[in-house]
TORDREN-530678 format. One line per field, with one value per residue: residue number from 1; residue in three letters; y, x negated, z of N, C-alpha, C, O in turn. Coordinates in nm, 3 decimals. Layout:
k = (NUM,...)
r = (ALA,...)
nyy = (Y,...)
nxx = (X,...)
nzz = (Z,...)
cayy = (Y,...)
caxx = (X,...)
cazz = (Z,...)
cyy = (Y,...)
cxx = (X,...)
czz = (Z,...)
oyy = (Y,...)
oxx = (X,...)
ozz = (Z,...)
***
This chain:
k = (1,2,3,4,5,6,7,8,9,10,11,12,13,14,15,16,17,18,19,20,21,22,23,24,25,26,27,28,29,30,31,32,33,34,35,36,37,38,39,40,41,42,43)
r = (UNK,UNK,UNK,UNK,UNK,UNK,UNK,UNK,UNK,UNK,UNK,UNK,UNK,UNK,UNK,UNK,UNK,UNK,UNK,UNK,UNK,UNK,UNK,UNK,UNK,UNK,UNK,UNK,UNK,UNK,UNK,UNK,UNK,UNK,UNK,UNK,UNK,UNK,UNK,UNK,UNK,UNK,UNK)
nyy = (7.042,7.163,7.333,7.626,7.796,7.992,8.183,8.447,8.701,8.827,9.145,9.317,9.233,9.221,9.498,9.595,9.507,9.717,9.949,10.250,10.536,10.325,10.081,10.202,10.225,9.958,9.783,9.945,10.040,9.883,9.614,9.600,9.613,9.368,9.216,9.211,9.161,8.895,8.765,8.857,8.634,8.426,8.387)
nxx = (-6.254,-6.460,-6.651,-6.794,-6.687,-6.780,-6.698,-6.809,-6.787,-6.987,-7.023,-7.194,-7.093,-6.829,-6.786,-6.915,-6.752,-6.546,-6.698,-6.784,-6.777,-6.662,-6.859,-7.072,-7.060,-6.943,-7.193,-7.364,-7.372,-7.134,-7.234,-7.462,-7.359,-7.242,-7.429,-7.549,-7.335,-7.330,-7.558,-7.560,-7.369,-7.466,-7.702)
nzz = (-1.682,-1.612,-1.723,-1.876,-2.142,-2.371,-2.612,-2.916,-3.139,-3.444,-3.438,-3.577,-3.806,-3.879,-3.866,-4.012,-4.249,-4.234,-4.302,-4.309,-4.027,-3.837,-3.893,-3.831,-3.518,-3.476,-3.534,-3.359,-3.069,-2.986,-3.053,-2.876,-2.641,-2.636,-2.680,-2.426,-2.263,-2.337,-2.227,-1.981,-1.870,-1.887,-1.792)
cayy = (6.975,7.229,7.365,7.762,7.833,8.168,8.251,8.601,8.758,8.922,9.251,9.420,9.193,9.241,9.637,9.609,9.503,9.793,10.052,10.381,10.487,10.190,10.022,10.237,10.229,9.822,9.769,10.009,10.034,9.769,9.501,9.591,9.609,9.243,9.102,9.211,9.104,8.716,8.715,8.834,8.531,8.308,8.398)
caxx = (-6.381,-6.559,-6.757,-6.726,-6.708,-6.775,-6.695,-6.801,-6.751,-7.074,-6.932,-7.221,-7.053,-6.711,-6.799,-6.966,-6.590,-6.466,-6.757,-6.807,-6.746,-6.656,-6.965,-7.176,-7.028,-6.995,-7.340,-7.517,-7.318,-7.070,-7.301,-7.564,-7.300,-7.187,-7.559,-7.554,-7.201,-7.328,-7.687,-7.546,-7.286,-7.521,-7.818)
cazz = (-1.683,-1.485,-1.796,-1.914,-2.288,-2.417,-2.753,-2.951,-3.316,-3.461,-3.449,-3.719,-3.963,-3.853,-3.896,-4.244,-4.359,-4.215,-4.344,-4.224,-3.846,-3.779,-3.913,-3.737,-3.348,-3.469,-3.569,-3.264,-2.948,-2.927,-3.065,-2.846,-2.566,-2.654,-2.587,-2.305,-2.165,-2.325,-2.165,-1.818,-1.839,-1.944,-1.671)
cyy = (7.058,7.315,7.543,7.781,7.953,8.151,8.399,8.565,8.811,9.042,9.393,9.370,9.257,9.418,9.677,9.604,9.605,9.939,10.194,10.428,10.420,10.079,10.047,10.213,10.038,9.754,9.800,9.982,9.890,9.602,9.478,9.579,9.409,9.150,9.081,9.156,8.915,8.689,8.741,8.698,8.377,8.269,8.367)
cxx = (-6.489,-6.666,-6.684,-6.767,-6.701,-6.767,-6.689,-6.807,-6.881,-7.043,-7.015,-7.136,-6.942,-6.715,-6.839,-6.830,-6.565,-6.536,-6.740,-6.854,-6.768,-6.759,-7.050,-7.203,-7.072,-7.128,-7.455,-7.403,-7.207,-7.145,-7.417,-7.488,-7.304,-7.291,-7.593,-7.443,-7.275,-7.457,-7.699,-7.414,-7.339,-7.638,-7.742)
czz = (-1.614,-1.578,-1.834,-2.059,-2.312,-2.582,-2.811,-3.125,-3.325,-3.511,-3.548,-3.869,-3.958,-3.920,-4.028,-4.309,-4.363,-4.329,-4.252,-4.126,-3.783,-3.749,-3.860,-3.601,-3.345,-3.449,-3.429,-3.121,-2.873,-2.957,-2.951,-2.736,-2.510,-2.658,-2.474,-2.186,-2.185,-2.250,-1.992,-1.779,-1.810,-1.815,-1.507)
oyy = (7.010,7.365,7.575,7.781,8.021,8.098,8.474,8.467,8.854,9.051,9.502,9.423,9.358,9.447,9.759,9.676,9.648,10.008,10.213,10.393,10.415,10.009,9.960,10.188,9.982,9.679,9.742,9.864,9.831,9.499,9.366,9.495,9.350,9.029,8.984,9.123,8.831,8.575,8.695,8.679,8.276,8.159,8.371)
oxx = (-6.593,-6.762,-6.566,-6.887,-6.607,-6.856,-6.598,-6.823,-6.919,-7.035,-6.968,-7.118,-6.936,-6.645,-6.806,-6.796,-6.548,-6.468,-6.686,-6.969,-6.851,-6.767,-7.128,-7.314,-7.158,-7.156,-7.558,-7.371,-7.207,-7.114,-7.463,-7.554,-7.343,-7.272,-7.647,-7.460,-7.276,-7.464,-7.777,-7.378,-7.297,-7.654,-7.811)
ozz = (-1.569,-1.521,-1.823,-2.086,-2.270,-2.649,-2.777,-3.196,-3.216,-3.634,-3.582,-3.978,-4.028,-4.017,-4.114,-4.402,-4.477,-4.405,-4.143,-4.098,-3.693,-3.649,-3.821,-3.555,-3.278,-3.355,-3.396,-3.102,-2.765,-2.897,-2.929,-2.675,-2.409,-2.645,-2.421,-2.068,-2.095,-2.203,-1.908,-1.663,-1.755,-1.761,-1.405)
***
């Protein structure tokens, strides 16, 4: 159909499960990463 779907995870939540580490890198770097991959797809 000619249309592009993007689908993402909110990856502070995803990281809260995990706790720790995990929660932290989730929460700051890869979330903030992952606004930026959907708002240059989107523009």
């Amino acid at each position: 159909d000619g249309k592009t779907y993007i689908g993402a995870m909110n990856a502070s939540l995803l990281g809260s499960m995990f706790g720790g580490k995990v929660a932290e890198v989730m929460a700051g770097a890869v979330s903030d990463d992952q606004q930026s991959f959907i708002a240059a797809a989107v523009n």
